[in-house]
N, C-alpha and C positions, 0 to 999 in steps of 0.2 A: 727775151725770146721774141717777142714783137721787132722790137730794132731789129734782129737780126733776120727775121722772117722778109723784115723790108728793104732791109741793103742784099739781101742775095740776088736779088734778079738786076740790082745796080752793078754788080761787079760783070754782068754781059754785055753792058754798053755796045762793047767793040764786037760782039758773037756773030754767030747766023742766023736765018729766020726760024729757025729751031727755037735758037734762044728767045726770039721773041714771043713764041707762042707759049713758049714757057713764061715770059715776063707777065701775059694777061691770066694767064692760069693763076700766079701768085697773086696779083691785083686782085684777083676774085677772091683766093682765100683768106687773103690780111684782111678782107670787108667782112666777110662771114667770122673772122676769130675778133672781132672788132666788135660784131656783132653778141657775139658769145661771152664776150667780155662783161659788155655792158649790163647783159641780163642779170650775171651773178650779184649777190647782195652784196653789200658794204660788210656787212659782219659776219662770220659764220660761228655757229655753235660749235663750243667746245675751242676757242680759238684763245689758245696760250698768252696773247696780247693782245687784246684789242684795243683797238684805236681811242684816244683820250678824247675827250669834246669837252666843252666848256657849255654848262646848260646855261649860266648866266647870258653868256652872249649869244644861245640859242633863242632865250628869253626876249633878248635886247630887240633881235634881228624880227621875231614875231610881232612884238609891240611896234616895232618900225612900222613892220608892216601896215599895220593895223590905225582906221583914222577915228575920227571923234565919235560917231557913233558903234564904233566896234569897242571903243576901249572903254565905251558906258558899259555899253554891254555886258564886257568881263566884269568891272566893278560891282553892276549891280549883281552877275550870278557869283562873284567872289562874297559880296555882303551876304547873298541868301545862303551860300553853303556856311559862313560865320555864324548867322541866325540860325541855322539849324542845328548847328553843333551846338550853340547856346540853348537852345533849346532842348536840347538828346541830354546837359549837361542839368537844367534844371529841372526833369524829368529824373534823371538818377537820383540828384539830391533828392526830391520830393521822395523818389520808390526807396534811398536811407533812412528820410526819417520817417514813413510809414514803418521800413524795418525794424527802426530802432523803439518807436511806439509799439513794435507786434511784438520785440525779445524785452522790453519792458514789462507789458502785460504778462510775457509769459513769466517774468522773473517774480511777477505779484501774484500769480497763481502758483506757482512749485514756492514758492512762503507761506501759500495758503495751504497746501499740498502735506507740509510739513508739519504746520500747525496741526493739521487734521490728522497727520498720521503718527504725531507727539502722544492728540487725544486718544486718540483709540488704542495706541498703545499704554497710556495710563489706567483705560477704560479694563482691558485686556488682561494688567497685571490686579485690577479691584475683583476681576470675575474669577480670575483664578486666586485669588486670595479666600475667595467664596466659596470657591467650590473646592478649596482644602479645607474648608473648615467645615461644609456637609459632608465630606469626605470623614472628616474626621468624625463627625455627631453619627453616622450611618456606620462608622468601626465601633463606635461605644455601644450602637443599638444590639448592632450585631452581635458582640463580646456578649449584651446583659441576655442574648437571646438563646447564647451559645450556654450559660451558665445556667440559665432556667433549663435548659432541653437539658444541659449533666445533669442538674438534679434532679428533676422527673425521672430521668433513667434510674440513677441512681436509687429514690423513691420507689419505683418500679421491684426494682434487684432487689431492692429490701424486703418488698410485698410478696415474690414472687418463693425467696429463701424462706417468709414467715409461713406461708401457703406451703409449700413442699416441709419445714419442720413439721406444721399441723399433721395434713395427711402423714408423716412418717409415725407421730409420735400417737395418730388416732389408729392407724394399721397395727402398732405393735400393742394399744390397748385392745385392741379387738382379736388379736391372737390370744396375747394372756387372759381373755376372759371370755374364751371360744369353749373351751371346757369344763370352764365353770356353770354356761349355759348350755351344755348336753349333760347335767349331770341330773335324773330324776329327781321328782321329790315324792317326801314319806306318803304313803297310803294310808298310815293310821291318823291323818289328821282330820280333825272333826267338819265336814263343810259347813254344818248348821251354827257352828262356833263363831261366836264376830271377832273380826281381828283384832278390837282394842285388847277383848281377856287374852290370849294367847300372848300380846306384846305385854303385858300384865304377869303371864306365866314366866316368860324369858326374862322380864327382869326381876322376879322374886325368886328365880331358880340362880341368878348369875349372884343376888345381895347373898343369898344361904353360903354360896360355893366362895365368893373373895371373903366372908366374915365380917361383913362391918368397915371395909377400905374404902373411904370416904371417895378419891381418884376413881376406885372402879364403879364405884356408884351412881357417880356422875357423868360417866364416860357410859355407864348402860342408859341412864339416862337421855344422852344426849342421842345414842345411835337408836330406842326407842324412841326419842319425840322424831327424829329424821325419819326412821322406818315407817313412821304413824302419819305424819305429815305426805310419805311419799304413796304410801298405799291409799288414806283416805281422801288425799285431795283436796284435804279442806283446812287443815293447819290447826289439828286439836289441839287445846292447853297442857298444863300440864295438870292443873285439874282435873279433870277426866279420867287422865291417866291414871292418876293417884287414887280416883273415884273407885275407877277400875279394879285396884290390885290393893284391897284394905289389910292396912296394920297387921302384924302379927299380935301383939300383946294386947291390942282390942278384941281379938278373935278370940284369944284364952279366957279371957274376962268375960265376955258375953256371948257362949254359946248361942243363942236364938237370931243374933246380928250376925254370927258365923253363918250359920242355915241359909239367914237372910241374903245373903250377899251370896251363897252358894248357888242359889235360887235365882239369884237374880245375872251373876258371870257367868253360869252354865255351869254341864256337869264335867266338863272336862276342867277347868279353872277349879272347879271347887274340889277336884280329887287333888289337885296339888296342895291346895288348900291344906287339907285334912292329912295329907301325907306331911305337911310341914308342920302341922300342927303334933301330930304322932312323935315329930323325930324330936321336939323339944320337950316330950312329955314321958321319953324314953326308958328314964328310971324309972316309973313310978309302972308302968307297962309290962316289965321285964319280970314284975314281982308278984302277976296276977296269979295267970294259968297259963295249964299247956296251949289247952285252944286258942288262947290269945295270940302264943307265941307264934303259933303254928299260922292264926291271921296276920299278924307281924311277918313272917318269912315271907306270904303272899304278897303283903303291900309292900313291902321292899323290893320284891323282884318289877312289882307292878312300877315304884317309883324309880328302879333302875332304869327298866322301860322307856317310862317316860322323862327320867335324867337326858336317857341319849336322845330321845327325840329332841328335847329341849336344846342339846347342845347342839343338834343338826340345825334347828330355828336357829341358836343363835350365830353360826357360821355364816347360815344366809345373810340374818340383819347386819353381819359385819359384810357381808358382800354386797349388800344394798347401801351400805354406809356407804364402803367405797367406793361404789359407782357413781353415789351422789355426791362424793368428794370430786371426783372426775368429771362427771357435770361439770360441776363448779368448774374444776379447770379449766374442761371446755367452755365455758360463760366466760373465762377470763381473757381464753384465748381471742373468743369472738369479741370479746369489748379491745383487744389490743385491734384484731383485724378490723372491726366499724374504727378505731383511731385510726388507724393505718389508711384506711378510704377516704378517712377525713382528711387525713393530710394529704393523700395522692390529690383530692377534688379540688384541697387550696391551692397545692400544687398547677392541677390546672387549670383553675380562674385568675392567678398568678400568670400564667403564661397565656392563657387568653390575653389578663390586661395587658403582657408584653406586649403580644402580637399586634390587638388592636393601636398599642402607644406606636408601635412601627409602624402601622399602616397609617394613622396620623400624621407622623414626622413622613412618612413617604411624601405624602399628602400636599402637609405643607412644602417641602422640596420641591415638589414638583412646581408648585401654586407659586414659589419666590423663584423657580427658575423661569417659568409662562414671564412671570412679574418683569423679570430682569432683561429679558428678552425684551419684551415688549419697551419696557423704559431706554436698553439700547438704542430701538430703531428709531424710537422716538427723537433720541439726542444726537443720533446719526444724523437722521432728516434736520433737526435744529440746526445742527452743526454744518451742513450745506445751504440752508436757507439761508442764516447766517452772513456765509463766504459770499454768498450769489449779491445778498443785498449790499456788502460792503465794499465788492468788487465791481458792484452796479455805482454806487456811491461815490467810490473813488473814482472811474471813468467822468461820471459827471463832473467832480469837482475837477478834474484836469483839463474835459471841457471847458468847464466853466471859467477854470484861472485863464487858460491862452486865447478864450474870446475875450476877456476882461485887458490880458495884456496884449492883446494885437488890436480891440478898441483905445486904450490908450496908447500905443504906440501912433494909433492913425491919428490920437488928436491932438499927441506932443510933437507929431513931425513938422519939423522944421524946417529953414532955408539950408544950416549949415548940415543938414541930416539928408536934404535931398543931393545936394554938393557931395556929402560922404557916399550916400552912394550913387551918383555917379561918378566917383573916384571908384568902386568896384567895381562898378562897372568896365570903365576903361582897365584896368589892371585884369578883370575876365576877357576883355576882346584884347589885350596884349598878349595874355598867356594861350590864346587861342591861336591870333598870330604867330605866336611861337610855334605852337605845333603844327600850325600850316606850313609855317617854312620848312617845315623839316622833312613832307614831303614831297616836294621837287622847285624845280625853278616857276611853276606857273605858282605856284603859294608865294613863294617870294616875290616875285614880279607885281601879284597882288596886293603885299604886303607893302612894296614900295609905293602903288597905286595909292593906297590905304594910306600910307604917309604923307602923300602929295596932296590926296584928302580929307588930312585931319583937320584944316582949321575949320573948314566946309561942314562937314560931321559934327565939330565942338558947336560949333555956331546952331545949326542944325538942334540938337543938345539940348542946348542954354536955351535956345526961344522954347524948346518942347518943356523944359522945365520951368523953364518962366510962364508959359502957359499952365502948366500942373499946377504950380505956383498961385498965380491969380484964380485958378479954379478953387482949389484947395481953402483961399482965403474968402472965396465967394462963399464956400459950403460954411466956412464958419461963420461968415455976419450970418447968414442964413437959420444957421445951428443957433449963434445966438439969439437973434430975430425971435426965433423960435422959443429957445428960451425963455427971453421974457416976456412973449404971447402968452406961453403959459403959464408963468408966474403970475401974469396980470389976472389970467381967466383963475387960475389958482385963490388971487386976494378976491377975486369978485365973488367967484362962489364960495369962500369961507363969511365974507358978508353978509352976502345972503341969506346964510344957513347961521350966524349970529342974527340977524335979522326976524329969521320966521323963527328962530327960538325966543328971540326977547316976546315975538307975536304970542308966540303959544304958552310964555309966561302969562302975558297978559291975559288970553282966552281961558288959559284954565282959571288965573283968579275969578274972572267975572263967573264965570260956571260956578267955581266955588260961591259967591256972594250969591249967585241965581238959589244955588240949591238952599243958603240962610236965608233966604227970603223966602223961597218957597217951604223950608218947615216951622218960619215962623208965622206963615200966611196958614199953614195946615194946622198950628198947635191954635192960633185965635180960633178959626173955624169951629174945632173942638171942644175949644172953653164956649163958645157963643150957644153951639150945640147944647152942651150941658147946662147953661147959664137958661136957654128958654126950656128945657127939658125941667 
């Protein structure tokens, strides 16, 4: 488009001045698009192809340029950017192996972590082993507590059906013998009469009436000593009794001891007396007189009389019997009821001592769980002291091995060890070189630098290590020097210290001989003492 912009105003050569003023018109704008050209960049974004270049020879043409002190220049800032990559690289290494130190550590704590959480899960499964087995002593207490409470109830029920029989079976004696105590008594009985003769009358009236039946004699008997015992209060013999109510066939025999005894039972006792005496003397009475007979009708009616009163007496003493039989029962029942309190009371000093044995075992329960509690925290705290000191321990001792093995490593290093590394050396400024070329032609450029440089650097090198070298060998005469400085000062003062010992053998013996001298100087003294004494 240019070419042709500049041959158009050539094809008017031959025109008219027209064409000429046209010719300077285009002169003018080929200068200005010329102009416009130039300003545009070389490359535009977004550009389908761009133009190919060669950095290497971009490289070449820069370093052309470039004279002896420009080209130190790069060197020395290509060496510091090297250095400082070396350095950013032994930097990372250093921040691995702190890393590698810090997920060690932590691999020695989550072991320790484990351990600890091994323990307390063993610790965990002894407490609950424990606490099934108070479990289980607190169901047996409970069971023996449950079993005491049944039987007191039960105990109870018992007491409570003997209590309700009693009252049932004392309300129904108290009916059946409600109307036997509203029934009057006789008005013909004598008050001035003592009760033994009358209890005397009733059983010489019941011996007439059974005939000589040994059973009912005995049975009057016995419901006369109860009837006499319960009236007089005082438990009279049977002596007395018999005192009381004298023999019939003595009475026949000796009228005047009849008198006597009539005189002395009363007059009521002695007409039954004399009424029984009549009825055995029956025949002979029959065969007097009229008037006899006719006092005969009288004292029969008189002894029918007093038959029935007699039989009324003895209705009561049999109703005094059996009241005093009922007593008795009641005494019976009351000795079962005082049992029955007795066994409720054992019952509950029985379950007192339960209760107390529970509060006890409570007691102790609680006092081994305080215990075990406390023994936990105890073996908790152990058991982190423990970890702290052995994890204290081990840090040291890993200290302690890499000062030990970086101390000898400083004093086995060698010639052909400081050669080894500065063989890594150079293999790290290779692979560095390497990653410099990679990015762009000033890395490479430098790296050729750097090769034109190397025997200059090796030499460089070699004297800096042959310098390390002769240092290194200086610290050791030195170290040795030293050494045997102190091995000599070592043999001097163990000398010495043989020396002021053989001394101090010697001085204690003398001391020793001092002291035999001086208590054989003190026992003369003594003897001299006594010797002028």
């Amino acid at each position: 488009m240019v070419a042709g912009l500049s041959t158009s105003p050539n094809t008017s050569n031959n025109g008219t001045g027209l064409d000429t003023g046209h010719r300077k018109r285009g002169i003018c704008g080929d200068a200005v698009l010329k102009d416009y050209l130039n300003t545009l960049p070389a490359d535009f974004e977004g550009d389908a192809c761009p133009p190919l270049t060669d950095d290497n020879e971009r490289m070449e043409h820069e370093l052309a340029k470039l004279d002896r002190s420009g080209l130190t220049q790069r060197v020395a800032s290509v060496t510091r950017r090297c250095n400082e990559a070396l350095m950013e690289l032994l930097e990372q290494e250093q921040q691995m192996g702190n890393r590698l130190s810090e997920v060690r550590y932590l691999e020695s704590r989550l072991s320790d972590r484990e351990d600890e959480v091994e323990m307390l899960r063993l610790q965990l499964q002894a407490s609950d082993d424990h606490i099934e087995g108070l479990l289980r002593e607190k169901a047996d207490v409970l069971r023996m507590l449950t079993e005491s409470k049944n039987e007191l109830a039960h105990v109870s029920a018992k007491a409570a059906s003997l209590q309700r029989d009693l009252n049932a079976k004392t309300k129904h004696e108290n009916n059946l013998l409600s109307p036997l105590w509203s029934t009057p008594r006789a008005a013909s009985v004598d008050v001035a009469s003592p009760l033994p003769a009358l209890m005397a009358q009733s059983l010489s009236e019941q011996r007439v009436h059974c005939g000589g039946n040994g059973s009912g004699n005995g049975e009057s008997l016995q419901n006369g000593f109860a009837l006499n015992r319960a009236l007089r209060g005082e438990g009279a013999s049977v002596s007395e009794v018999a005192g009381a109510v004298p023999p019939v066939a003595s009475d026949l025999q000796r009228p005047a001891s009849r008198q006597a005894s009539s005189h002395v039972v009363g007059p009521s006792s002695a007409g039954v007396v004399q009424g029984i005496e009549a009825a055995q003397n029956e025949g002979v009475c029959l065969h007097s007189s009229n008037s006899e007979n006719v006092d005969w009708r009288k004292r029969c009616l008189e002894y029918q009389k007093r038959n029935e009163f007699l039989e009324k007496e003895l209705t009561k003493t049999q109703f005094s019997s059996s009241s005093a039989s009922k007593e008795l029962t009641l005494d019976s029942l009351n000795g079962e009821m005082s049992h029955a309190h007795v066994f409720v009371q054992e019952l509950h000093s029985r379950l007192r001592r339960t209760m107390e044995k529970l509060g006890r075992v409570e007691r102790e329960l609680d006092a081994e769980r305080e215990q075990n509690r406390k023994q936990g925290k105890l073996e908790t705290q152990l058991l982190k002291d423990v970890a702290l000191f052995a994890r204290k321990l081990r840090n040291h001792e890993n200290a302690e091995s890499e000062m030990r093995a970086q101390r000898r490593l400083d004093m086995n290093l060698t010639r052909e060890e400081l050669l080894d590394e500065l063989g890594r050396c150079r293999s790290t400024i290779n692979e560095l070189r390497a990653r410099i070329s990679a990015f762009g032609a000033d890395e490479f450029a430098q790296q050729r630098q750097q090769v034109r440089n190397e025997a200059s650097i090796t030499e460089e090198l070699a004297s800096a290590l042959e310098e390390a070298l002769t240092a290194n060998e200086v610290l050791r005469a030195e170290k040795e020097v030293a050494l045997l400085e102190k091995k000599a000062q070592e043999e001097t003062y163990e000398a010495e210290l043989r020396s002021r010992v053989a001394e101090m053998e010697r001085l204690t013996a003398a001391l020793h001989e001092l002291q035999e001298h001086v208590n054989v100087l003190g026992r003369r003294r003594s003897l001299d003492g006594g010797s002028q004494r």
